[in-house]
C-alpha positions, 0 to 999 in steps of 0.5 A, a space after each residue: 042518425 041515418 044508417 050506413 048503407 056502402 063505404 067505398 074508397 076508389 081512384 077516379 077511372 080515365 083521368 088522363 083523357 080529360 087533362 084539359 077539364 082535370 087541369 080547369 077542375 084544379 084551379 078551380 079548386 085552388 080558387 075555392 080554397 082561396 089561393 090566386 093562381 099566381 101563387 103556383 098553389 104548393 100550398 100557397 109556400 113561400 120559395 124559402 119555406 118550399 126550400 125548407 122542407 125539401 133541403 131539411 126534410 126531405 120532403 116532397 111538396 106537391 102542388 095540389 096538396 092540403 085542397 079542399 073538395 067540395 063541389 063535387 058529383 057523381 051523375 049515371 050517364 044514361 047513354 054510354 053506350 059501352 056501359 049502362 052503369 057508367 057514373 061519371 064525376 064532375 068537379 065543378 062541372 068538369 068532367 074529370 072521368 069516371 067511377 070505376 066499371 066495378 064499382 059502379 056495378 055495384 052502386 048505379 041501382 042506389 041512384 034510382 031511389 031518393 031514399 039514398 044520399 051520397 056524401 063524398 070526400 075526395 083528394 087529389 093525387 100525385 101532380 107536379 111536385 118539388 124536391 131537393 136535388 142533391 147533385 145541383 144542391 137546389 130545388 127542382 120540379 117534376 111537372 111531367 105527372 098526372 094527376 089523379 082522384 081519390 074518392 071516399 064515397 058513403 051512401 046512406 039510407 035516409 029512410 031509416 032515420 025514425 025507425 033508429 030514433 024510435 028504437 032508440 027511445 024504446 031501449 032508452 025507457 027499457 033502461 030507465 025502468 030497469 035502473 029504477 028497478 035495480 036500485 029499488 031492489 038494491 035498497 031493499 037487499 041492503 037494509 036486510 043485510 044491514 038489519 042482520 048484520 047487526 043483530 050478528 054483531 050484537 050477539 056475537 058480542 055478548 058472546 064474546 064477553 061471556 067467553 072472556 069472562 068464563 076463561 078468566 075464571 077457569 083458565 091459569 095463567 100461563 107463561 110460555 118458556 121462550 125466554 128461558 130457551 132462548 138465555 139457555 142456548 146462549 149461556 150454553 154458547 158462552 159456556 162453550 166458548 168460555 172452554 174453548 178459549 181457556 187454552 188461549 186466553 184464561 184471563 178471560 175466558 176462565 170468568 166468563 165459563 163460571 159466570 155462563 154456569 151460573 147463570 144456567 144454574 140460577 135458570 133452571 133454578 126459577 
């Protein structure tokens, strides 16, 4: 790929003094884009379709609007006597204006030598338009504005083409080998690992055995009191409610304190 040299972006310098070659460059252009005069361009719509997109949209159809720009230069002009740097621009060999004095400062000395190349976009800028007029609820057009030149200028250095590729090359055989290296190592770490982990688990698992076996020998067997801690503190509930509720209901409650006290009874028993 070839390196990037300048990205500039500027609007062409003293349109307005060249109106009858810009208003040739135009439909010039609207001829490449395969759009008859006749048409009035707006994007070659329809008067229904323009009238859609003004009433309902709100829009503003220009009429210059989605061209295409291709044939386009930009050429030093030597013998300007005002300005020795002056670059100017043609559109199908109209001369349309110039390429503003800053920039042109800054770019003339990339025109001397082969190595660079431009690549140029360009687009064309306000112009005639219509729109919606809500007063006399139709569409109008405003005819009574220029045109202007928005160019998006790259200028590249051809010459770093074979210096990119063949680093490029190199950095790409460095990652290779480096990859193979990496994997080969990887392999190699994994298989250790594996190799020991192994072993760890065989003799953590003899270990394990042996341990069981010791504590099944040696250790009682024990049963952890929570059952008899948690019916304790019941009973003691039902106990408490039982003589709680004797004054109120002692059909009922007299029974059920004689049965929470034995129950106590019969578990501090066991």
């Amino acid at each position: 790929m070839q390196k990037t040299v300048e990205k500039i972006l500027f609007r062409v310098a003293g349109v307005t003094k060249y109106k009858k070659a810009v208003k040739e460059a135009c439909n010039m252009i609207a001829e490449d884009n395969g759009i008859p005069e006749y048409s009035k361009y707006y994007g070659d719509l329809s008067a229904k379709e323009i009238r859609e997109e003004v009433e309902e949209y709100g829009l503003k159809v220009f009429k210059y609007r989605d061209l295409d720009i291709f044939n386009i230069e930009l050429i030093p002009e030597t013998d300007n006597k005002y300005d020795p740097n002056a670059i100017k621009v043609l559109i199908f060999d109209n001369h349309i204006g110039y390429v503003p004095a800053t920039v042109s400062k800054s770019i003339r000395k990339y025109f001397d030598d082969e190595r660079y190349h431009f690549l140029i976009e360009c687009e064309i800028k306000g112009g005639p338009y219509k729109e919606w007029d809500d007063y006399e609820e139709k569409v109008v057009t405003n005819n009574d504005l220029d045109v202007g030149f928005e160019i998006y200028l790259t200028i590249v250095d051809s010459s770093q083409k074979e210096v990119i590729q063949s680093e490029s090359s190199e950095i790409i055989d460095d990652n290779i080998f480096n990859k193979e290296v990496t994997k080969t190592e990887s392999i190699e770490t994994k298989t250790t690992e594996a190799e020991h982990i192994e072993q760890n688990i065989v003799s953590d698992s003899v270990a394990d055995i042996v341990n069981e076996i010791n504590l099944s020998e040696t250790s009682p067997k024990k049963k952890l009191p929570a059952n008899k801690i948690i019916f304790s503190a019941l009973y003691l509930f039902l106990v408490f409610f039982g003589v709680v509720g004797i004054p109120i209901a002692p059909f009922l409650a007299v029974p059920l304190t004689a049965w929470s006290l034995y129950k106590l009874y019969k578990l501090f028993r066991k």
